[in-house]
KEBA-692540 format. One line per 2 residues: their letters; for each residue x, y, z of N, C-alpha, C. Coordinates in steps of 0.2 Angstrom, whole numbers. Layout:
REM KEBA-692540
A> X/Y/Z/X/Y/Z/X/Y/Z; ... $
***
This chain:
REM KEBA-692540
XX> 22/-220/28/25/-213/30/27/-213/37; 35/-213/38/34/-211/46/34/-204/46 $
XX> 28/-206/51/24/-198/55/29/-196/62; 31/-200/63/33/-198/71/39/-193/71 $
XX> 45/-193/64/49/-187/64/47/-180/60; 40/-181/58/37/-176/52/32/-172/57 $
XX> 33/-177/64/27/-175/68/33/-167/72; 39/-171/74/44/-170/78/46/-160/75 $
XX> 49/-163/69/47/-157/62/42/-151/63; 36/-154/65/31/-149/63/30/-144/71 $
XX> 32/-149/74/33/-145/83/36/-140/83; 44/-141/79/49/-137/80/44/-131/76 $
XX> 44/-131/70/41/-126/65/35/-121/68; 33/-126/74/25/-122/75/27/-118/80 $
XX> 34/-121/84/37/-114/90/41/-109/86; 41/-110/80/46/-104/77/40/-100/76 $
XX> 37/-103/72/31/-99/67/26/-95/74; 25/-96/79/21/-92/86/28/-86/87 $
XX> 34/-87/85/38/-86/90/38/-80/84; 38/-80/76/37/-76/73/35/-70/73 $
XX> 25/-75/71/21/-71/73/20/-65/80; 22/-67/86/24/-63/91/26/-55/90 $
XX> 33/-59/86/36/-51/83/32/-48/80; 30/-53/73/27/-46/68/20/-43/71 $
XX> 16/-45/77/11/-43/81/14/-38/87; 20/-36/88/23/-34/91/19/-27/93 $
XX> 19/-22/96/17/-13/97/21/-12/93; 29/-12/93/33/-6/91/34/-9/82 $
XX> 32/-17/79/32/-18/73/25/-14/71; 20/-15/74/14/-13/69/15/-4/70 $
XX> 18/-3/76/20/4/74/24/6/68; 26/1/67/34/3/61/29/0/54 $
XX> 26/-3/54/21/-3/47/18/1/47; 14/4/53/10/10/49/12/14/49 $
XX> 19/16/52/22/23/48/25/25/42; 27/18/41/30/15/35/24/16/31 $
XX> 18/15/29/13/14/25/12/23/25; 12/27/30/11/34/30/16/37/26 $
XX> 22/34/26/27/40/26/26/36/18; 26/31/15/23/31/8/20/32/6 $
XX> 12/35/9/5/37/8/8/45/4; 14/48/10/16/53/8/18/56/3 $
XX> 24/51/2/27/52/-6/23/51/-11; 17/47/-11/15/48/-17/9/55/-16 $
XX> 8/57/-12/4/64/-11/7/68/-13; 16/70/-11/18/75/-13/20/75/-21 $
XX> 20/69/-24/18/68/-30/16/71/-35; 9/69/-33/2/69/-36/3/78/-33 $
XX> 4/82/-26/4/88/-30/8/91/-30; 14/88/-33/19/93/-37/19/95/-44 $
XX> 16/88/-47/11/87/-53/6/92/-55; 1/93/-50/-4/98/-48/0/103/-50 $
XX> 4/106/-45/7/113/-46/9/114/-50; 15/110/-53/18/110/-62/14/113/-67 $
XX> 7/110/-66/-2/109/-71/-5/117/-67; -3/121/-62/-7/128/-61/-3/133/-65 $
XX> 3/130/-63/8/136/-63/10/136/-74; 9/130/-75/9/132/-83/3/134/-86 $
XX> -3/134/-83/-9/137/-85/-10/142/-84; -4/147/-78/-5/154/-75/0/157/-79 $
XX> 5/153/-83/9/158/-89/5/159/-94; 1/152/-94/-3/154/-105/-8/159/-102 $
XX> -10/160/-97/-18/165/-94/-13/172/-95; -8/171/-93/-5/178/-93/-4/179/-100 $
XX> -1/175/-104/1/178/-111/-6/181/-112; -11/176/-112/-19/178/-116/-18/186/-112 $
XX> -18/188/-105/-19/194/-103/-16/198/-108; -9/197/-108/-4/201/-112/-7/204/-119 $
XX> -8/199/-122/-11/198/-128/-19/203/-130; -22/202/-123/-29/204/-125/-26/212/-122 $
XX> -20/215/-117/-22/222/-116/-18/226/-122; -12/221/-126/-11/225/-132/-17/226/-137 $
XX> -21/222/-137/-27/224/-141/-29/230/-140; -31/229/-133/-36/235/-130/-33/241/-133 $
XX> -23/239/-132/-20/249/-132/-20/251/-139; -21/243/-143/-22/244/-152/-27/249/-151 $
XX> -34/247/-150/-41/250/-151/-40/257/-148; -37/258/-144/-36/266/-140/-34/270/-146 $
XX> -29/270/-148/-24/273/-155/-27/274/-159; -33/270/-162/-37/270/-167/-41/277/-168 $
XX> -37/281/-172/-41/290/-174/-49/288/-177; -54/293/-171/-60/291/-174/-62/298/-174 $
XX> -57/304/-177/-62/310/-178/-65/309/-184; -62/305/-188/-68/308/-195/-74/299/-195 $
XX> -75/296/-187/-78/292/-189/-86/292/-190; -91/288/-193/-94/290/-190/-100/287/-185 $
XX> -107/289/-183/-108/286/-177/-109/277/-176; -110/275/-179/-109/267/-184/-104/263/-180 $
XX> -99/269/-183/-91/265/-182/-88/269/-175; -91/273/-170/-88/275/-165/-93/269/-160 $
XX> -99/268/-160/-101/262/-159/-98/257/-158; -97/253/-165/-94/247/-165/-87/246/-161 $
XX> -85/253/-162/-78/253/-158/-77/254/-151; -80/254/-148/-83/255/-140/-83/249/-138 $
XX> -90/244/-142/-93/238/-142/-86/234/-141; -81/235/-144/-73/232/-146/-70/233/-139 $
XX> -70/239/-137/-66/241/-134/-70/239/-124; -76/237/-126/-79/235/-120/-80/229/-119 $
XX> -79/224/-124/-78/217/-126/-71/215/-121; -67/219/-124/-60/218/-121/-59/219/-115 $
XX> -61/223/-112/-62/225/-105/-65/219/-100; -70/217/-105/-73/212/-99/-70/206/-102 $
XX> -65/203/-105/-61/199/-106/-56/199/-100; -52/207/-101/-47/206/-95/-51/204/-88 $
XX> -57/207/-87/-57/206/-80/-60/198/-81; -61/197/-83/-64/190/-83/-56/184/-82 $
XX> -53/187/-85/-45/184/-85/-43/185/-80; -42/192/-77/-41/193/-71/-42/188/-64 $
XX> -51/189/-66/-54/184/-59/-49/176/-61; -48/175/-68/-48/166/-66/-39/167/-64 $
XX> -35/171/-66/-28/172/-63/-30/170/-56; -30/176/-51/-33/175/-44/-35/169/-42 $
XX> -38/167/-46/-42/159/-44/-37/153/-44; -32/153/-49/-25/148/-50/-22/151/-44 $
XX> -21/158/-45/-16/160/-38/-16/157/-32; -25/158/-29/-27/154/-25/-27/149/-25 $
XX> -25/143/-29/-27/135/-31/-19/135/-30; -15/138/-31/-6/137/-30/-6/137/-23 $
XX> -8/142/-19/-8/142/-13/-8/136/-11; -16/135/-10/-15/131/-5/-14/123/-9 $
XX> -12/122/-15/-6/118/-16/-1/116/-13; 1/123/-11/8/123/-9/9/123/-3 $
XX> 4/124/2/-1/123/9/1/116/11; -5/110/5/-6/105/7/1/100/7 $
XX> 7/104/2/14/100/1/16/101/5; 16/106/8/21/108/15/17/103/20 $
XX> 13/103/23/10/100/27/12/90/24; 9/89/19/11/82/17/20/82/19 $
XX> 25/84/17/32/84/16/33/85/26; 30/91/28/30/89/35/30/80/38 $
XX> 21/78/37/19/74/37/24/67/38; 28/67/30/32/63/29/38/62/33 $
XX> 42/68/35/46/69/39/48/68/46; 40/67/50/38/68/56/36/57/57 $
XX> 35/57/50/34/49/50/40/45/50; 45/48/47/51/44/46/57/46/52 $
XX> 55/51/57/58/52/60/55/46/68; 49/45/69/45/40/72/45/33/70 $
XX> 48/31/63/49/26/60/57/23/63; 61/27/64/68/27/68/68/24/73 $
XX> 63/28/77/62/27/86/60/17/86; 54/20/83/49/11/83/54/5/81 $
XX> 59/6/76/63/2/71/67/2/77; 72/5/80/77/2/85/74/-2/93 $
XX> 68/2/93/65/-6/97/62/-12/96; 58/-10/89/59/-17/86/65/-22/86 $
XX> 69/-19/81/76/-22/80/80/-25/87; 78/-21/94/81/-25/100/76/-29/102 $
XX> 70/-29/100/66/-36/104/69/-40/100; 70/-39/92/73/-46/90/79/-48/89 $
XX> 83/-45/92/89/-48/95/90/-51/102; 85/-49/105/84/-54/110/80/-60/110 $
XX> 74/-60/105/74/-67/102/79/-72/96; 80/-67/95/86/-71/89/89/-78/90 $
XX> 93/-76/95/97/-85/98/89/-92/98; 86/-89/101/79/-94/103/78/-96/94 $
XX> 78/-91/90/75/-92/81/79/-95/78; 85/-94/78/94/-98/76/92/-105/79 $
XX> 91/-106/84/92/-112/88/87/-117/84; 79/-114/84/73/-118/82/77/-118/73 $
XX> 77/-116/69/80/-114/65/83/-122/63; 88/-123/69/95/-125/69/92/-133/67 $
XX> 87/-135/73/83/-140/74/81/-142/68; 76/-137/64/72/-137/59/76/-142/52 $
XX> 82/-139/52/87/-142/48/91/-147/49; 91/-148/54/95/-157/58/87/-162/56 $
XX> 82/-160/59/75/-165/58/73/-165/50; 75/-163/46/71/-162/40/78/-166/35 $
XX> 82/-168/38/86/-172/34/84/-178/38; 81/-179/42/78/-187/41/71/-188/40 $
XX> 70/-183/38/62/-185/34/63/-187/28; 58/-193/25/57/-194/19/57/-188/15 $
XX> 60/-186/10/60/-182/3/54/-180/2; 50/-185/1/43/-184/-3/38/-183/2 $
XX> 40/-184/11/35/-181/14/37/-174/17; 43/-173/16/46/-165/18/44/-159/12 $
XX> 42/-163/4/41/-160/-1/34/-159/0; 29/-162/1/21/-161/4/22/-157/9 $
XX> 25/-157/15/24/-153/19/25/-148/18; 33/-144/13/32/-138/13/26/-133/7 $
XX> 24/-140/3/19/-140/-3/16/-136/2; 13/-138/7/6/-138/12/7/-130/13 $
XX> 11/-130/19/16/-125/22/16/-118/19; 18/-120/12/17/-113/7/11/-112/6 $
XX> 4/-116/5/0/-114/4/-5/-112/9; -1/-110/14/-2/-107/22/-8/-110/24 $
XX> -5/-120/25/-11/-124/28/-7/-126/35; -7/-123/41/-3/-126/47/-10/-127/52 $
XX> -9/-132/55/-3/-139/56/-6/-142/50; -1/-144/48/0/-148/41/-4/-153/40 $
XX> 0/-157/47/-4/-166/50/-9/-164/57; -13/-168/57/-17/-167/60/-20/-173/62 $
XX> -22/-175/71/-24/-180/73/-30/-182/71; -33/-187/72/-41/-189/70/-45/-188/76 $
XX> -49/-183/78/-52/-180/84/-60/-187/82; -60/-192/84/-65/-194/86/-64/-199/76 $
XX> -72/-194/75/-75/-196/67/-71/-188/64; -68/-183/67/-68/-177/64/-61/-175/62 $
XX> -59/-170/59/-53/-167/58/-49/-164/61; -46/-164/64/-42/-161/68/-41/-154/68 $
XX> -40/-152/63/-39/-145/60/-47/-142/61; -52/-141/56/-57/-141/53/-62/-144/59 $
XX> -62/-147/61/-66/-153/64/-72/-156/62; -71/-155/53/-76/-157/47/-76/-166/49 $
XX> -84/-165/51/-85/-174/51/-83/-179/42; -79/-183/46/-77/-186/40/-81/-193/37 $
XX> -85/-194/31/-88/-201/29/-86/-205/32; -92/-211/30/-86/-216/30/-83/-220/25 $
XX> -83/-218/20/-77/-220/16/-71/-215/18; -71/-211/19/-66/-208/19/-61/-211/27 $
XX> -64/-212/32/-61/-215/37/-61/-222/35; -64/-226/29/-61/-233/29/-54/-230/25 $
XX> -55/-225/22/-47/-226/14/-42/-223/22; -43/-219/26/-38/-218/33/-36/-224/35 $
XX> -40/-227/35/-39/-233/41/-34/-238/35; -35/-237/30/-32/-244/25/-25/-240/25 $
XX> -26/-231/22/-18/-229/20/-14/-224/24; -19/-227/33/-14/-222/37/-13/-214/35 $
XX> -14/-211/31/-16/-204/30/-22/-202/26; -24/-196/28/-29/-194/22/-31/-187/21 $
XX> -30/-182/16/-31/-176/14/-38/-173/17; -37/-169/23/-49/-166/22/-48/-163/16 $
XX> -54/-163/16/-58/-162/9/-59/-155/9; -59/-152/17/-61/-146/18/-55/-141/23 $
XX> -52/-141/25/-45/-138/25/-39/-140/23; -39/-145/21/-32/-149/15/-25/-150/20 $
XX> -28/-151/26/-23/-154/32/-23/-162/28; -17/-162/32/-14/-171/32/-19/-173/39 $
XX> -23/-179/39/-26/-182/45/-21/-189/45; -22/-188/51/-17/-198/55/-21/-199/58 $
XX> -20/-206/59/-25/-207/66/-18/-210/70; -20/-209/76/-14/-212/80/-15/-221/81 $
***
């Protein structure tokens, strides 16, 4: 394997990949994620209680039929002629007519209670839809200066970029296809020099078999960060 332009390769990648990271560690980027993650936090709030709402406001119409329903009763029971009744069934009918009464108000209290539960529903909507609004308008600000820091690294990004792709066409195929293997499985620096007996990467002391299989095949995988070792 030549190591000297995979080496050359992985220089370029590792001033892109700082140059990256930079940005996305930026104030005004981690600004613009978390308001980004807010102003989504919100949408699914104003969601969930519109939902809510939907769910008070159709249980304050069937609470009213039942009202509806229970004070026809009561005027039923009113109209009910009880001169020739007697004490038995003026009783009973009181009993009926006090039943209903303390249904309404009991219906009553739980209206009131949805009424209040719509409120402030529609309190915490306002205040979330605020929320969101106040986020996406702070998301603008933070995004245009983002988006100017990275136009002014842009050219530097294109350029490493530019390299990346002139050096990886004289890499062997099958060491540029390990490398990106590596790469995507977010192992950098890929290759790594032999620090002594240790890894380069890891600094995990290596056997000695495993420094004689180095030594016979000029590369070898740790075992415990999954770098490429070279020994110079």
């Amino acid at each position: 394997m030549e190591l000297s332009t995979i080496l050359a390769y992985q220089e370029v990648d590792r001033q892109l990949f700082l140059l990256e990271q930079n940005l996305a560690k930026s104030p005004s980027k981690l600004k613009c994620n978390a308001l980004s993650q807010t102003a989504k936090d919100s949408q699914v709030k104003s969601s969930q209680l519109e939902e809510r709402a939907g769910s008070i406001l159709r249980e304050m119409e069937e609470l009213k039929k039942t009202i509806s329903s229970t004070k026809r009763h009561g005027e039923e029971l009113l109209q009910i002629n009880l001169e020739n009744a007697n004490a038995d069934q003026i009783n009973e009918m009181l009993s009926k007519k006090d039943k209903v009464s303390q249904n309404l108000s009991a219906l009553d209290k739980r209206l009131t209670k949805l009424a209040e539960s719509i409120s402030a529903v529609l309190a915490d909507y306002n205040r979330t839809v605020k929320n969101y609004n106040e986020a996406k308008a702070q998301y603008q600000k933070f995004k245009a200066e983002y988006d100017q820091i990275v136009a002014q690294e842009q050219p530097k990004i294109d350029e490493l970029k530019k390299q990346l792709q002139a050096l990886s066409k004289k890499v062997e195929p099958s060491t540029m296809e390990l490398y990106n293997k590596k790469r995507a499985d977010k192992i950098f620096p890929v290759f790594v020099q032999l620090m002594g007996n240790n890894c380069g990467r890891c600094r995990m002391e290596l056997s000695a078999s495993a420094l004689s299989k180095l030594k016979n095949e000029h590369v070898l995988s740790c075992e415990n960060c999954r770098s490429i070792i070279y020994e110079n």
